[in-house]
C-alpha positions in Angstrom: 164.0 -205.3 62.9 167.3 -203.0 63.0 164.9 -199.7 63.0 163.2 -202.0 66.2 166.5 -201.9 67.6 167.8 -198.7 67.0 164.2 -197.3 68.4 165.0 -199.4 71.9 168.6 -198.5 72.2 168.1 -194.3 71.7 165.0 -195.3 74.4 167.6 -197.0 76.7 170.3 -194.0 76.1 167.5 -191.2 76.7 166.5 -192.8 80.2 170.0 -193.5 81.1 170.5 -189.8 80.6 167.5 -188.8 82.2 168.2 -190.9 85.3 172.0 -189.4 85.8 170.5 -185.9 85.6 168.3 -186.3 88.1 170.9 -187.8 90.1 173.2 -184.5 89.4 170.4 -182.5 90.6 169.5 -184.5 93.5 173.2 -184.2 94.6 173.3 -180.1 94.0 170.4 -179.1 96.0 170.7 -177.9 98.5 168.1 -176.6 101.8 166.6 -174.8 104.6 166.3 -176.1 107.8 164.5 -175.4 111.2 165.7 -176.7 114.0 164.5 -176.7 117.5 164.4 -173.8 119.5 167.1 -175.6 122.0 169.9 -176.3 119.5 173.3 -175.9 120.5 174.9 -174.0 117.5 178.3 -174.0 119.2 177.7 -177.8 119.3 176.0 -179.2 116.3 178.1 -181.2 114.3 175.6 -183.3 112.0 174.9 -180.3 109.2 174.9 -180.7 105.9 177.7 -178.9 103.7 175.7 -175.9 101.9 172.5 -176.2 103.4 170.8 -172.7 105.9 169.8 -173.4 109.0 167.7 -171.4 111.2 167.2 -172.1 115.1 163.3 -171.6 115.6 162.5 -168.1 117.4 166.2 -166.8 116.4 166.3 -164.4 113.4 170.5 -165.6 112.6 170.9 -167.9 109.3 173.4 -170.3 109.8 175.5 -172.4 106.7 176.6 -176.1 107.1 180.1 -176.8 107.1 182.3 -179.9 105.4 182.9 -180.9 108.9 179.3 -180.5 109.8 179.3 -177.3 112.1 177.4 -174.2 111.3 178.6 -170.9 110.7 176.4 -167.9 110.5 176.1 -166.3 107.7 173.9 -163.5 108.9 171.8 -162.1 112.1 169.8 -159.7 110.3 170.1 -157.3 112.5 171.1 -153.4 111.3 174.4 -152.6 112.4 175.2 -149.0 113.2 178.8 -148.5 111.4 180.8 -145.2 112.3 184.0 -143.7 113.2 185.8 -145.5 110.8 189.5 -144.8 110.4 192.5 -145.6 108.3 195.7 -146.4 108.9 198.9 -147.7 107.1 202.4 -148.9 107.7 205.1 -150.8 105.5 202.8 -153.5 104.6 199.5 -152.7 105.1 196.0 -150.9 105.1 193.8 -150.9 108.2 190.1 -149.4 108.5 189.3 -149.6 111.9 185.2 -149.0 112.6 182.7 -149.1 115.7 180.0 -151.3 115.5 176.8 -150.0 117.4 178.0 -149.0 120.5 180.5 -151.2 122.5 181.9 -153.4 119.5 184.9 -152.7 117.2 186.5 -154.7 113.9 189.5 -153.8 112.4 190.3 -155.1 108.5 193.4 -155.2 107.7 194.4 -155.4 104.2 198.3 -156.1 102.5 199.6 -153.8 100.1 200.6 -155.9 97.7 197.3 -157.2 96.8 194.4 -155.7 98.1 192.1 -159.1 97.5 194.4 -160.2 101.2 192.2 -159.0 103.8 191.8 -159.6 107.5 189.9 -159.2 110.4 190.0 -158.3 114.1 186.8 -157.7 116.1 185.8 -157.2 119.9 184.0 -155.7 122.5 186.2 -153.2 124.0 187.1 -149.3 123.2 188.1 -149.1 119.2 191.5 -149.1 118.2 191.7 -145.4 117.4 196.0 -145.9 116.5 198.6 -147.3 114.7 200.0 -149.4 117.1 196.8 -150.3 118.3 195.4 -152.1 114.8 199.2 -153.2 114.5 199.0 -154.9 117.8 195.8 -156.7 117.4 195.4 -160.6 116.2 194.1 -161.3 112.9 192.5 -163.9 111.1 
């Protein structure tokens, strides 16, 4: 009768087990998702943190937010990098680069520890001096 027991409780012990890791698993995956080829990126607020999304007809991947926006992740499209140049003060580094033809970014990067980076990007003429990267916002 005890071996009876002992047979049904290691049973009971092995589903329980079974049941929470399938729960863990269920809770870790994550997706891709289509949406229509109307969404609203700048307005969708219903996505699910860590799964892609992918407007249908648009070749940009898209990651849900905590708060449930999107951010892209990447358009897939080549970018044509040049004219990169470097720059530094007191405090920091700064690589300024054109990006195809009439875009610019700018990442800025402390001294102190190289791991603190920053960006400025726009369409305008490349920041092509010191003061210019200096005078630019970053985020």
């Amino acid at each position: 009768m005890n071996a009876q027991k002992s047979n049904t409780n290691n049973n009971m012990i092995r589903y329980i087990m079974l049941l929470f890791t399938l729960l863990f698993i269920e809770n870790q995956a994550n997706a891709q998702i289509s949406l229509p080829a109307n969404t609203n990126i700048s307005t969708y607020n219903t996505a699910s943190e860590g799964d892609y999304y992918q407007v249908t007809g648009n070749p940009e991947l898209y990651i849900g937010m905590q708060n449930g926006s999107l951010k892209i992740v990447s358009d897939f499209q080549p970018k044509k990098v040049e004219n990169e140049l470097f720059f530094e003060d007191n405090s920091f580094y700064y690589v300024s680069m054109r990006i195809n033809t009439n875009d610019f970014k700018v990442i800025r990067y402390n001294k102190t520890d190289l791991n603190d980076e920053q960006e400025a990007s726009g369409t305008a003429t490349q920041p092509n001096t010191l003061a210019l990267v200096q005078g630019l916002t970053y985020n």
